[in-house]
N, C-alpha and C positions, 0 to 999 in steps of 0.2 A: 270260702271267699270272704274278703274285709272289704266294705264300702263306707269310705268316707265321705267328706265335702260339707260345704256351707247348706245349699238344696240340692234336691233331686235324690238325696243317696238312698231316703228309704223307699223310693221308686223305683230305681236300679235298681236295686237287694230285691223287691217283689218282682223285676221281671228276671232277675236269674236265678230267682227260686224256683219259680212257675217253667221256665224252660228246664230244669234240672229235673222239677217232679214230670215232667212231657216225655222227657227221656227214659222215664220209670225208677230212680232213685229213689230212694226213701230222706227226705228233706227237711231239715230244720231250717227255722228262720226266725232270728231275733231284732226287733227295731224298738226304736222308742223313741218319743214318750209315748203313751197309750193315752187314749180318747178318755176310755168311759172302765173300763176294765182291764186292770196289770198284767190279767193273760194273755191278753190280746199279743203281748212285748213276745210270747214264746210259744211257738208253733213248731207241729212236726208234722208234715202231710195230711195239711190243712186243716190241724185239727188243735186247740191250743192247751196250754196246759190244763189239767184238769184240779178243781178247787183242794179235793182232797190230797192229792199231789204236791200243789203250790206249798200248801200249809207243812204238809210233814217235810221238804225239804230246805223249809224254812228253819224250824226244830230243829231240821235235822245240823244245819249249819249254822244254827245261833251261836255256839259253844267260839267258832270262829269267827263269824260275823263281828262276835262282840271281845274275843283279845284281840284282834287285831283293826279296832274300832272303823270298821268297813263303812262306806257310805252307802246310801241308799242306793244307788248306781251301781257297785261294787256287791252288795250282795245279791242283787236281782240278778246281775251276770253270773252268780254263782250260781243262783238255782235253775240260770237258765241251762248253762254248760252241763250241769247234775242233769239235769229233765230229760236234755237230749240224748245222751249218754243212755240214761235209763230206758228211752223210746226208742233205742236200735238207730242210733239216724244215721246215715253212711255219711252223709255232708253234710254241711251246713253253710249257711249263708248269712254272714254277721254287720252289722251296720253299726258304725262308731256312735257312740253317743255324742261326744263332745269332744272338737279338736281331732284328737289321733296319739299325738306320741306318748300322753299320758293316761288315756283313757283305759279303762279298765280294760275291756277287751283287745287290747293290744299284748296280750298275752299270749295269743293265738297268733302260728306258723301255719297263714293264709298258702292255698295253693295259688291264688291269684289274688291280688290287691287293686282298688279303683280310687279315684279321686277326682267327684263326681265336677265341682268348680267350688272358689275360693269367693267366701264373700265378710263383709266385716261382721265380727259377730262375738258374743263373748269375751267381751274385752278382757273385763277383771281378771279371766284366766289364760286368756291366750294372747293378750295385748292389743294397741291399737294398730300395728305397722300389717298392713295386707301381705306384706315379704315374709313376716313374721309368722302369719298366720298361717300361711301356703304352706312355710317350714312344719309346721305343727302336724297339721296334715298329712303331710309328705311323711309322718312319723312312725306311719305304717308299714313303710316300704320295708320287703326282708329280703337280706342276701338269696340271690339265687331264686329269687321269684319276679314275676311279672309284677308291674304297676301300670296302669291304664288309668290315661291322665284327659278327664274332657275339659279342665281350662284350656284356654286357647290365649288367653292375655300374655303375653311376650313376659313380661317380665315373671309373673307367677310361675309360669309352667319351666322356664329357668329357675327361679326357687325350689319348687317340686324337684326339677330334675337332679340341680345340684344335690339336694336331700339325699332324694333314692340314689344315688349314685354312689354316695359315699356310703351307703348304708349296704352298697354290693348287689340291688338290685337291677334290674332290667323295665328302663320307661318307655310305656307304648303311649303316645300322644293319636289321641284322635284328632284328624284333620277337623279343623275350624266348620267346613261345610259337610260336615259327614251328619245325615238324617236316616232315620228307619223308615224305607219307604210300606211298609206294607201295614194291614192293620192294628191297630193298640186297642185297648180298655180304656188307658186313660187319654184324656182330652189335652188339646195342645198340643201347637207347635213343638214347644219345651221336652215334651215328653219323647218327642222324636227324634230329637238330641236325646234325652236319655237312655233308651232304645238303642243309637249307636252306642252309646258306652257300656249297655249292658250286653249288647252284641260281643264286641272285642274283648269282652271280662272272659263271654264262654267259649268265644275262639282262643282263646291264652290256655284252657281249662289240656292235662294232658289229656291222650286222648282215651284212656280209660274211664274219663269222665266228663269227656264234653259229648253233649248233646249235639247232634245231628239238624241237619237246615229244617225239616219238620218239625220236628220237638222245640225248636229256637222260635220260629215262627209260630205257634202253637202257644209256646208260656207266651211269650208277648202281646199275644192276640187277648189271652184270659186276665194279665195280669191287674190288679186293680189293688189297690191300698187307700182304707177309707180317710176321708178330710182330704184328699187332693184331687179339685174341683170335679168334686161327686154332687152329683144330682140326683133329687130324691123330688119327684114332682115337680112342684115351685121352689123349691129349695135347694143353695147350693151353699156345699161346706168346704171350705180350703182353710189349709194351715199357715196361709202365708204370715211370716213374723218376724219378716224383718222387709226394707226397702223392696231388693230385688224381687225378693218374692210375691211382693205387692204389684211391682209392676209386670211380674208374670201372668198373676190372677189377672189381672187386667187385660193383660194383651187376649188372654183366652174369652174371657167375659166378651170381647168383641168378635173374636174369631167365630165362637157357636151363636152369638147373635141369641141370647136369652130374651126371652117377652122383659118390654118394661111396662109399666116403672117397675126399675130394680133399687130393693131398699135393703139396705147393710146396717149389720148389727157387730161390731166393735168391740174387742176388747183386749187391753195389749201389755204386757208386761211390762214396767217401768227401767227396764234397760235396754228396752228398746230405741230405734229411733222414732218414736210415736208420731212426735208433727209431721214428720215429711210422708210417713205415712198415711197417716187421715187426711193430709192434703191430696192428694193422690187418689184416694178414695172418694170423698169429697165432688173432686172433677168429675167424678168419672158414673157414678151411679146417683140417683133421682132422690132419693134420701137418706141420712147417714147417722145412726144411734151408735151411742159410747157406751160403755158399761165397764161391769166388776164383775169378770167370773170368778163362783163364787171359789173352786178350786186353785185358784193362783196363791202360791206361798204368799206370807204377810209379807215378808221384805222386799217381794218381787211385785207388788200390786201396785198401777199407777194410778196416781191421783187425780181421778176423775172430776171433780171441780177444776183444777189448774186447765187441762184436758178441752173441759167443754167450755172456760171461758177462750183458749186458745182459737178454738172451731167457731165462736160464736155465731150466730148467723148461718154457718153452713153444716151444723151436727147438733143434734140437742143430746143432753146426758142424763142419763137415767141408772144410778147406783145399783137398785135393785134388778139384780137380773132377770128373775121371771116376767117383773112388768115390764121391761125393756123389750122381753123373748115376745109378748103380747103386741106389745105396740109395735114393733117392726112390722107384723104382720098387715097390719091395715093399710088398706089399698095399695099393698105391693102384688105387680103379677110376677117377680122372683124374690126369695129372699135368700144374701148372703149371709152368712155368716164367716167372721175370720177374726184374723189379730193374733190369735195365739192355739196351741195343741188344748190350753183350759178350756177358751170362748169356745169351738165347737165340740170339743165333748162336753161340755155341759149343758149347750144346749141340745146334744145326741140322746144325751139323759134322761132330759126333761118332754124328749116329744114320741109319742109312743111307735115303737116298731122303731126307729134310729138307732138301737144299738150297735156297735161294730157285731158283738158276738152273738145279739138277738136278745 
């Protein structure tokens, strides 16, 4: 299975993983970015890659990694396709990194394909036009397979469709009001939407290998993927990083109705839409720290002076992330954390027992 999209898709990918392992398959599952550790990105029946592993198929693959000058992206796909392979996996369940029709893993003849919704995003490489970007997406689709499509926006899910179509595939649109009634792991509306489109991925699946209404209802119920509004005490971590996904966190922050005061801790890549984000935030929770995670590439780190004089009045900005990770804490009864996959894995990092893999 390929699951693309703007959000959701590494939610879908862990709920049709988790119903595929229900059914008793032996399961691989690849997403990224990862939190706090790079195995986290390569799992096979729940179990992730193993360090001595990781390393020697690194070796093993440098000879190619480096004549055919692979990106960071591109080789971690390679060790992860090698891992699985080597770990017996009968399936797997693959999540786009970036885009779709260029992205390394689109190498792979998906038995079924998803394309979770369309949002702006990575511009530099996929451009500014949202028609443009659905197209990208849509880049997945392969002759003779399913595509299962949770945009609902009229004109997108025409771009997706034209896409796949010409590409010889077969688009399954989920209905606009289509929800997962029964229980999840993760929180949120949203995810109930997710839920139906990782439903219809494993209804699409032949039937050699789709999972049965128990085993479906079952992964669903287990499925959980850390940083999407996980709570851990008073503490809650989400990856939201871009708008929308902001105003998802949000809508949920209200739905479970978290004790306040709830104080948010910040941190956002610089090609993001940052203002409309921290305004957003800002509204919405009782006080609101900016920071520098300190794993953000240099080219991609925003300029937190520019930042906190934007917010002024309603975000104070703190460079240093440990005293930032400190100060949020005081007289909050929740603490978010968000902005980016850096801000909470490094704050995952830094607080003991947070690790995704322990």
């Amino acid at each position: 299975m390929h699951v693309g999209g703007t959000n959701g898709k590494g939610s879908v990918a862990v709920m049709v993983y988790e119903a595929l392992r229900a059914a008793g398959h032996r399961v691989a599952l690849y997403t990224s970015p990862h939190l706090v550790d790079i195995r986290e990105r390569m799992i096979v029946d729940g179990r992730p890659i193993g360090r001595a592993a990781f390393a020697m198929w690194t070796e093993r693959l440098r000879p190619t990694i480096d004549a055919t000058a692979a990106s960071f992206f591109e080789a971690t796909t390679a060790v992860a396709f090698a891992d699985f392979a080597s770990r017996g996996a009968d399936v797997a369940v693959i999540e786009v990194g970036l885009g779709g029709r260029l992205d390394a893993t689109n190498v792979i003849d998906p038995l079924v394909a998803g394309v979770t919704f369309v949002g702006r995003e990575h511009t530099d490489y996929l451009g500014s036009s949202l028609d443009g970007i659905a197209r990208e997406k849509a880049g997945i689709a392969k002759a003779g397979r399913p595509l299962v499509v949770g945009e609902t926006e009229p004109a997108l899910l025409a771009a997706i469709t034209d896409t796949a179509t010409a590409a010889g595939a077969t688009v399954v649109p989920v209905p606009p009001g289509a929800r997962y009634g029964r229980r999840l792991a993760l929180a949120g509306d949203h995810q109930r939407r997710n839920a139906a489109v990782a439903q219809e991925i494993l209804r699409r699946l032949p039937a050699a290998v789709r999972p049965g209404d128990r085993a479906v209802a079952h992964g669903l119920a287990v499925a959980r993927l850390p940083g999407r509004f996980e709570r851990r005490g008073r503490w809650v971590f989400d990856v939201a990083h871009n708008p929308s996904g902001v105003a998802t966190l949000l809508e949920t922050l209200r739905e479970t109705g978290v004790p306040r005061p709830v104080h948010a801790l910040v941190g956002i890549l610089r090609d993001k839409d940052w203002r409309s984000m921290l305004e957003s935030l800002a509204a919405a929770v009782d006080a609101l720290w900016i920071t520098q995670p300190p794993t953000a590439p240099a080219e991609r780190r925003w300029n937190i002076r520019e930042a906190g004089a934007a917010m002024a009045g309603t975000a104070r900005a703190e460079a240093n992330f440990d005293r930032a990770l400190e100060l949020v804490q005081e007289g909050a009864a929740t603490i978010l954390v968000t902005g980016s996959f850096h801000t909470v894995g490094d704050a995952m990092a830094r607080l003991p027992g947070f690790r995704p893999l322990g």
